[in-house]
C-alpha positions in Angstrom: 0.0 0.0 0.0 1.5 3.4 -1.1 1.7 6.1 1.4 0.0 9.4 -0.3 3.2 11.7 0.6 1.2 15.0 1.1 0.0 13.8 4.4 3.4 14.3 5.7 3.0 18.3 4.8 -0.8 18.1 4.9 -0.9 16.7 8.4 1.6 19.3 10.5 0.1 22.2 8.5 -3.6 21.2 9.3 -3.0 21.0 13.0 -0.4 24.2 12.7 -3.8 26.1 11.8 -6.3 24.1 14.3 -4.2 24.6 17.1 -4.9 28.4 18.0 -8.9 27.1 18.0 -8.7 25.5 21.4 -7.9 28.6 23.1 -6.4 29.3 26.5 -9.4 26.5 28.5 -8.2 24.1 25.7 -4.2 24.1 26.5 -4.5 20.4 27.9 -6.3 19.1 24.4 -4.3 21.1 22.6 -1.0 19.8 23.7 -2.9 16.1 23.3 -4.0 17.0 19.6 0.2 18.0 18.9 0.9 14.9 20.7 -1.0 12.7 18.4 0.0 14.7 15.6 3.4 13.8 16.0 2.8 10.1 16.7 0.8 9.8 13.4 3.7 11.3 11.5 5.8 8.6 13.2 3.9 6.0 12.4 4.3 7.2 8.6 7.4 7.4 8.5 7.9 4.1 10.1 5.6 2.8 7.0 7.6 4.9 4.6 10.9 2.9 5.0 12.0 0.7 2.2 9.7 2.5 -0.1 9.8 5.0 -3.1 7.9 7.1 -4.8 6.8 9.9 -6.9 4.0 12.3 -6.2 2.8 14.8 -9.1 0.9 17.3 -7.1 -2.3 17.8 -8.5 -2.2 15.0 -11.5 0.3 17.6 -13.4 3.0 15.6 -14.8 6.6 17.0 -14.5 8.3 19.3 -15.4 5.5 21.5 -15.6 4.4 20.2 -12.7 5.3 20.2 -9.0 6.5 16.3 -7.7 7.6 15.1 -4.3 9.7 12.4 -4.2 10.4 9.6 -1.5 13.4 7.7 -1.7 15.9 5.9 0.8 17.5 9.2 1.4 14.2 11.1 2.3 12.6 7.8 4.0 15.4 7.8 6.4 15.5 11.8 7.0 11.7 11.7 7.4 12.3 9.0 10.2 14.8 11.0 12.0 12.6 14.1 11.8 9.6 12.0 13.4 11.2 10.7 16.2 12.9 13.3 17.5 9.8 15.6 16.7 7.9 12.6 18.7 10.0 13.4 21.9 10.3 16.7 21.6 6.4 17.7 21.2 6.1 15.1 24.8 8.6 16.3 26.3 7.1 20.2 25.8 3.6 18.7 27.3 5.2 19.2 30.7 8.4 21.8 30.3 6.3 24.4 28.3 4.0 25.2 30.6 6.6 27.5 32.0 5.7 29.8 29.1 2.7 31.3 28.4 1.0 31.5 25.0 1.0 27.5 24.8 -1.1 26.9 21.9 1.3 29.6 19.6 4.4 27.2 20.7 2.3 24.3 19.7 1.2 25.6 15.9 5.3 27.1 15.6 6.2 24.1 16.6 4.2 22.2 13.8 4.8 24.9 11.6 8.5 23.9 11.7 7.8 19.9 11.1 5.6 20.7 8.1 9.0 22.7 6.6 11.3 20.4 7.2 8.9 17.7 5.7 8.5 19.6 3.0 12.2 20.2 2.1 12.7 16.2 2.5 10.3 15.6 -0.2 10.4 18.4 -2.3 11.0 16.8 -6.2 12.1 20.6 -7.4 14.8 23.6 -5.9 12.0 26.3 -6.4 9.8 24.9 -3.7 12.3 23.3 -1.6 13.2 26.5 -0.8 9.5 27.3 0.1 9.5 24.8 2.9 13.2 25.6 3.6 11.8 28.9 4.7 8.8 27.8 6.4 11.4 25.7 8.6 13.4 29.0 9.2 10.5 31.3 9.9 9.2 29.2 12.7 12.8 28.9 14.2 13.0 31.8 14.3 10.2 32.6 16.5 10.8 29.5 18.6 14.6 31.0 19.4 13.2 34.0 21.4 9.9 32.4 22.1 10.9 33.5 26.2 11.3 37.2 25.2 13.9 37.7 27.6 16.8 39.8 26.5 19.3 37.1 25.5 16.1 35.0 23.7 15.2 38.1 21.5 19.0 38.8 20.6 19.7 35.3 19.7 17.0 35.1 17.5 17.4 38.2 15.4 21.0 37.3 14.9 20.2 33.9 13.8 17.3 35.2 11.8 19.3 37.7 10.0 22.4 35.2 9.3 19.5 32.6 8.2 18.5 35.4 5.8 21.7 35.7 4.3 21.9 32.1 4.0 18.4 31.6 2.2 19.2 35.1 -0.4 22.1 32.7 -1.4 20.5 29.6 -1.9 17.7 31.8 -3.5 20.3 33.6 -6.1 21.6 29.8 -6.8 17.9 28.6 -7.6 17.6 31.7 -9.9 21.1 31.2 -11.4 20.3 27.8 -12.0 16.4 28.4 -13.7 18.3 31.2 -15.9 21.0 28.2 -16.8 18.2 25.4 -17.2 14.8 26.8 -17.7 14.2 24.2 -15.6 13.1 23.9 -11.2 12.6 20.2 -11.1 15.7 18.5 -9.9 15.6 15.3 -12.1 15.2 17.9 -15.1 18.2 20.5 -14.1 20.0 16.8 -13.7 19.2 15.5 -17.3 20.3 19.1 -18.6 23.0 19.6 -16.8 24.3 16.1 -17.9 23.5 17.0 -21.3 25.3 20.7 -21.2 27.8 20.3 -19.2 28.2 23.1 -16.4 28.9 26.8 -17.1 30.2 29.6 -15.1 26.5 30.4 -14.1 25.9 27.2 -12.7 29.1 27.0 -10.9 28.2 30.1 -9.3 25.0 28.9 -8.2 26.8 25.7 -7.0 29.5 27.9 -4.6 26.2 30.1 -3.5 24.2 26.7 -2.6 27.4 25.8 -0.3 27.9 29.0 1.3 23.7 28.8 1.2 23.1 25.4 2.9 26.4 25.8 4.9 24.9 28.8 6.6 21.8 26.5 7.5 23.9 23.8 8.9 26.3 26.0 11.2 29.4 24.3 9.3 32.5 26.3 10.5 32.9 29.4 9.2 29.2 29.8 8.8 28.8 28.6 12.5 28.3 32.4 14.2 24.3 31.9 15.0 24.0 28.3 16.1 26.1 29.1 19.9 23.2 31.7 20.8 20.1 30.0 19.2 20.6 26.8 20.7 21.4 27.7 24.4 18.8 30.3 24.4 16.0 28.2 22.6 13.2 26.4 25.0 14.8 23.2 25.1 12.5 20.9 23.1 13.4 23.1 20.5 17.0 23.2 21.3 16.7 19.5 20.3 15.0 20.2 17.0 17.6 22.5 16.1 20.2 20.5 16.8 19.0 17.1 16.4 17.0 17.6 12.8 16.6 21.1 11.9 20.7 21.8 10.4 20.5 18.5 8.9 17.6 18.7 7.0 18.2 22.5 5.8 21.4 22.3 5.6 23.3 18.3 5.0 20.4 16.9 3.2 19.8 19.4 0.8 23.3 19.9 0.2 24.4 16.2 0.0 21.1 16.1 -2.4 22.3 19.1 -5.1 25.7 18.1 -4.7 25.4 14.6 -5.2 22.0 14.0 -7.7 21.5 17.7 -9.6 25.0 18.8 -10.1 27.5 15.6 -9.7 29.8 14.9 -6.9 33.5 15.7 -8.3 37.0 15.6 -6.8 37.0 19.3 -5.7 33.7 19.4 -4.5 34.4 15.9 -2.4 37.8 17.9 -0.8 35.5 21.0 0.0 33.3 18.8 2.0 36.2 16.9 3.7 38.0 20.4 4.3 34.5 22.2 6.2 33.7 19.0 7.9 37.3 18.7 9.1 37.1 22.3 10.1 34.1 22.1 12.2 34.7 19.2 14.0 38.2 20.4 15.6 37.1 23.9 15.8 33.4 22.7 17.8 35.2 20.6 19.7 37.7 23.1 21.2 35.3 25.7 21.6 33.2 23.6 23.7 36.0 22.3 25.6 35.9 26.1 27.1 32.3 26.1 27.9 30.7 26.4 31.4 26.8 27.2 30.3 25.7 23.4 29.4 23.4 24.3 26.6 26.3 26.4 24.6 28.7 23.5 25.4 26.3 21.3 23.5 25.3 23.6 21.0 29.5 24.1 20.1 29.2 20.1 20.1 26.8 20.1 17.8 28.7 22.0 15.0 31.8 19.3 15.8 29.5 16.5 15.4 27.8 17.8 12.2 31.7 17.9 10.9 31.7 13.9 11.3 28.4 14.0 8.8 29.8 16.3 6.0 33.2 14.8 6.5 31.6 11.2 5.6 30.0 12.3 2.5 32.5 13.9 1.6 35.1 11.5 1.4 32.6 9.0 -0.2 31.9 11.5 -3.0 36.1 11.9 -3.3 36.4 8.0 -3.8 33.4 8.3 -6.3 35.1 11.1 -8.3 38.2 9.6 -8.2 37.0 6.4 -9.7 37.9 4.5 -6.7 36.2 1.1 -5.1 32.5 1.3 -4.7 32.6 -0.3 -1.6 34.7 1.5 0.4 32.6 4.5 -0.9 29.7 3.0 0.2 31.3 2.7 3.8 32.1 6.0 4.1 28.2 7.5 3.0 27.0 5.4 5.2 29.0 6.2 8.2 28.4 9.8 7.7 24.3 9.3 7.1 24.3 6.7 10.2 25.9 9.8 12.1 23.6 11.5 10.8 20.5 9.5 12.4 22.7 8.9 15.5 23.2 12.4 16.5 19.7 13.3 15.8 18.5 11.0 18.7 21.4 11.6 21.4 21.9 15.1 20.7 18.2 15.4 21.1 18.4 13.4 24.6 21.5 15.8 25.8 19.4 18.9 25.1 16.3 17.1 26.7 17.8 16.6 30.2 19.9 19.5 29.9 16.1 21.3 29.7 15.2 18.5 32.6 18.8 20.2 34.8 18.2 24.1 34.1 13.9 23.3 34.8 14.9 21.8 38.4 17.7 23.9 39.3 17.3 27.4 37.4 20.6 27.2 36.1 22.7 26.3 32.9 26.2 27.1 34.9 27.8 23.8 35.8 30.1 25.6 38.2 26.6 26.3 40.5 25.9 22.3 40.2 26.7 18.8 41.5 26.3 16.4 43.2 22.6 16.1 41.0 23.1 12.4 40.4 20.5 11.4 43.3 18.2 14.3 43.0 17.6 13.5 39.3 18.3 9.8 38.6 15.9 9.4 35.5 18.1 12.5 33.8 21.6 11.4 35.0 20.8 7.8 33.4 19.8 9.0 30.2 22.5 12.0 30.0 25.1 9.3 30.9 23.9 7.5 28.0 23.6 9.9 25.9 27.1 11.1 26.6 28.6 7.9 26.3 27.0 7.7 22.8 28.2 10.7 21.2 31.6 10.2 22.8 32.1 6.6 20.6 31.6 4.5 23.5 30.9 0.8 22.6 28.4 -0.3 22.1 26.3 2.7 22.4 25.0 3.9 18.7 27.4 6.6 18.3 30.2 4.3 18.4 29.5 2.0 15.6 29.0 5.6 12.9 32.3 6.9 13.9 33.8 2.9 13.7 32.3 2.9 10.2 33.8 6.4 9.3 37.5 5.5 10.7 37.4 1.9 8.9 36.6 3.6 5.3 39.2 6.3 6.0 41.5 3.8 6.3 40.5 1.2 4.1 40.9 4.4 1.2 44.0 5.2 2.8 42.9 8.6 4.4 44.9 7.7 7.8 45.3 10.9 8.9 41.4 11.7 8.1 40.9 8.2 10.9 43.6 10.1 13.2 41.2 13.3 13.3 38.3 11.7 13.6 39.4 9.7 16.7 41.4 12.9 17.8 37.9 14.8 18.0 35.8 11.9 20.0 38.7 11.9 22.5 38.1 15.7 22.6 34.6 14.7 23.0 35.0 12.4 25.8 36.8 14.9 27.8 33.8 17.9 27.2 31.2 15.4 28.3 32.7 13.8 31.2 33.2 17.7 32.2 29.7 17.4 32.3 29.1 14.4 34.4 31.4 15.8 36.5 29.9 19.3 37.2 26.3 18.1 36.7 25.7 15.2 38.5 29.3 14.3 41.0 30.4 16.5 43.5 28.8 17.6 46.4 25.1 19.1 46.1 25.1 22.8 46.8 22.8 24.1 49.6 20.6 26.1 47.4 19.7 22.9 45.3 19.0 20.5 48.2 15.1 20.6 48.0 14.8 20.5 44.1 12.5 17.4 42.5 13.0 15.9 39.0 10.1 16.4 36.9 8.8 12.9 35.6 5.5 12.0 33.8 5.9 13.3 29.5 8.9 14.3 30.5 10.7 11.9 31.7 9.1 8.9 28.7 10.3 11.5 26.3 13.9 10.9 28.0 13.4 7.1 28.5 12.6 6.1 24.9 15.5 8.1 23.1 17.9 6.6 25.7 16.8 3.3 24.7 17.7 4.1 21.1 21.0 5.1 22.0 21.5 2.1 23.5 19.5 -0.2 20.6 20.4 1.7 17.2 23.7 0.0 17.0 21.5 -3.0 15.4 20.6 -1.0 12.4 24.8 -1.8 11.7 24.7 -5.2 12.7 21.6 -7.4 11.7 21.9 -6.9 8.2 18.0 -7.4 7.6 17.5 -3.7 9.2 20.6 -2.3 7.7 19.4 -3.5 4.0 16.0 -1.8 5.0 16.5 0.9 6.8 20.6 2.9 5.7 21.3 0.7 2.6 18.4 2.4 0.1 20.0 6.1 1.7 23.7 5.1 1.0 22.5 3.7 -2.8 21.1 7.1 -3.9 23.8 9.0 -3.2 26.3 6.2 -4.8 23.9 6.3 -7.7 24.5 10.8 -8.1 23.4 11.4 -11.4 21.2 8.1 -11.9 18.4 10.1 -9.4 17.1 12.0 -12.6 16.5 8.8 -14.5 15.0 6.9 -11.7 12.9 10.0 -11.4 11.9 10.5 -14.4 11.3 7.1 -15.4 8.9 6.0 -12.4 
């Protein structure tokens, strides 16, 4: 049975609009109308795996038309995007009600889902970049949705640099339609194939990385993601972080690097050289950290480094000709990374939302000793930590294994020295945080605090199990054929994506 892929827009947008209806007596069937909301787009994208298909959006056939395409690449983003949006919107049943105006959070929140949805499977640039900016727009409200001071400067300096980022990709999809006289992606593909590229189209291709870099916070284009994050209500925070700069930013740029435009050996080394650069540089800068939200929004930009720096050394051994296999290995340890980080990242901001809601703090120095006050958080931040540290046989171990074995297998040992350089650096930043957070001595002023359990704490509970359970999407190879293989093939396959398009 085919899944209509609308619903995935339809459904976030629907309830995005319903939402404000319930009014300030209705909060409580608000939040349980989100809820389900979220759980039915789970439950579809749970259905969507292993499939693939193409949608022409009101019967008009391509590419006059507008198409939205599902493929192993989209399936698996759409998954990532439900889960965590799954354990953010339960965790916010509880945490938000710190914040007034509920039901606005609620339709933002949506609002965001629908964009990111929407850029997953959007079959053409022009309205990819619709839903890019829906994304955007509602981040950008959710950023300073506490109107304090440091919430409302946060947000306009991520809007503005999100601005600048979406003018670029916006003067590459212009660039490109001037080049083409084409929007639909498998079409710009069969033309490009056929023309060759110009000095228009490798304009719009540097714009698009400058464009989508911005989006994901890839060093240098990093500046807003240290103030959005920390400031951010944390279920948000995890959106951000866990789904948000992937989808806007590595997905759409691994998808019109790899399937419009053709991977080639300088783009590969541009990918290697940013993700190189923002894994070292995040991982210092958080080193230095003592509020815990900006420590794990610096890790975030490190972490997204070990994504880009995957895919980008599997499009280098494409473009050099070099073994299939090894390329393979190296995709799929940067998209595996990609899901992994998505689920602990999104725990770590969770109970760091769990710490600052008990104790009124983000400071580590005024913590400690936290470990018995708040047992359901310290388990799954423990967790969490080990995971995006590479501890066996948590999940984040087994992406980064992947991603040293194909650096070396290619003969990239120095690429394997940096990327086990950097989870040592991350080891040392997160056991900062065990230490300050949860050992120690507990501080007078925190001796009466309670952990806050219910939504919350589930929320907490069921990504910590799949930090500890995602490993087997590696090694049963039933689930990895299902779930990463169809992802990994349609990058390996670059150009093929217009004829598979096209053809279906």
């Amino acid at each position: 049975m085919s899944i209509p892929l609308p619903v995935f827009v339809i459904i976030p947008l629907m309830t995005a609009f319903l939402l404000p209806l319930f009014g300030k007596k209705g909060k409580a069937a608000a939040t349980l109308f989100a809820n389900l909301a979220t759980i039915s787009l789970l439950v579809l994208a749970v259905a969507s795996i292993g499939k693939s298909a193409v949608y022409e959006i009101g019967k008009w056939s391509i590419p006059l038309g507008i198409n939205l395409v599902l493929d192993g690449l989209s399936s698996l983003v759409l998954l990532a995007i439900s889960v965590v949006a799954a354990a953010a919107m339960l965790f916010s049943t509880k945490y938000m009600e710190q914040y007034t105006a509920k039901s606005r959070y609620l339709s933002l929140f949506m609002l965001m889902v629908a964009g990111m949805n929407g850029v997953v499977l959007s079959g053409d640039l022009f309205n990819l970049f619709v839903f890019l900016e829906i994304a955007s727009l509602a981040s950008y409200a959710l950023v300073g949705f506490g109107c304090e001071n440091e919430e409302l400067e946060a947000s306009f300096k991520y809007m503005v640099l999100g601005s600048i980022g979406s003018t670029f990709i916006l003067f590459g999809i212009a660039l490109v339609y001037g080049n083409t006289g084409m929007l639909n992606m498998a079409y710009i593909s069969k033309a490009i194939q056929a023309n060759g590229l110009n000095a228009g189209l490798g304009f719009a291709l540097a714009l698009f990385i400058t464009g989508f870099g911005l989006k994901a916070a890839l060093v240098p284009f990093h500046a807003w993601l240290p103030d959005a994050h920390p400031s951010a209500p944390a279920p948000i925070s995890a959106m951000l972080s866990g789904v948000l700069i992937k989808t806007l930013g590595i997905y759409a740029m691994a998808r019109v690097l790899f399937n419009i435009f053709g991977i080639s050996v300088s783009l590969g080394w541009i990918l290697i050289v940013l993700g190189m650069l923002s894994m070292v540089s995040g991982a210092f800068l958080a080193m230095g950290q003592w509020d815990l939200k900006r420590l794990m929004a610096y890790s975030s930009i490190s972490q997204i480094g070990y994504m880009v720096l995957g895919i980008g050394l599997g499009g280098l051994i494409l473009a050099k000709g070099g073994d299939l296999a090894w390329a393979s290995l190296a995709i799929l340890g940067g998209l595996f990374h990609l899901v992994n980080h998505a689920v602990y990242k999104s725990l770590l901001f969770l109970t760091s939302g769990s710490v600052a809601m008990s104790t009124g703090t983000r400071q580590l120095k005024e913590m400690g000793g936290l470990a018995e006050k708040l047992p359901v958080t310290r388990i799954a931040c423990t967790i969490a930590s080990a995971s995006i540290a590479g501890i066996p046989p948590f999940s984040g171990f087994w992406s980064k294994l992947i991603l040293v074995i194909a650096a070396i297998l290619s003969g990239y040992y120095w690429i394997a020295a940096v990327i086990v350089f950097v989870s040592l650096c991350t080891l040392i930043m997160y056991l900062k945080v065990q230490r300050y957070v949860f050992l120690g001595e507990l501080p007078e002023n925190l001796q009466d605090i309670k952990e806050h359990r219910g939504s919350m704490a589930f929320a907490m509970l069921s990504l910590t199990l799949l930090c500890v359970f995602m490993g087997l999407l590696v090694i049963v190879p039933g689930l990895k054929a299902i779930v990463l293989d169809p992802a990994v093939k349609v990058l390996t396959d670059g150009l093929l994506y217009s004829s598979n398009i096209i053809g279906m």
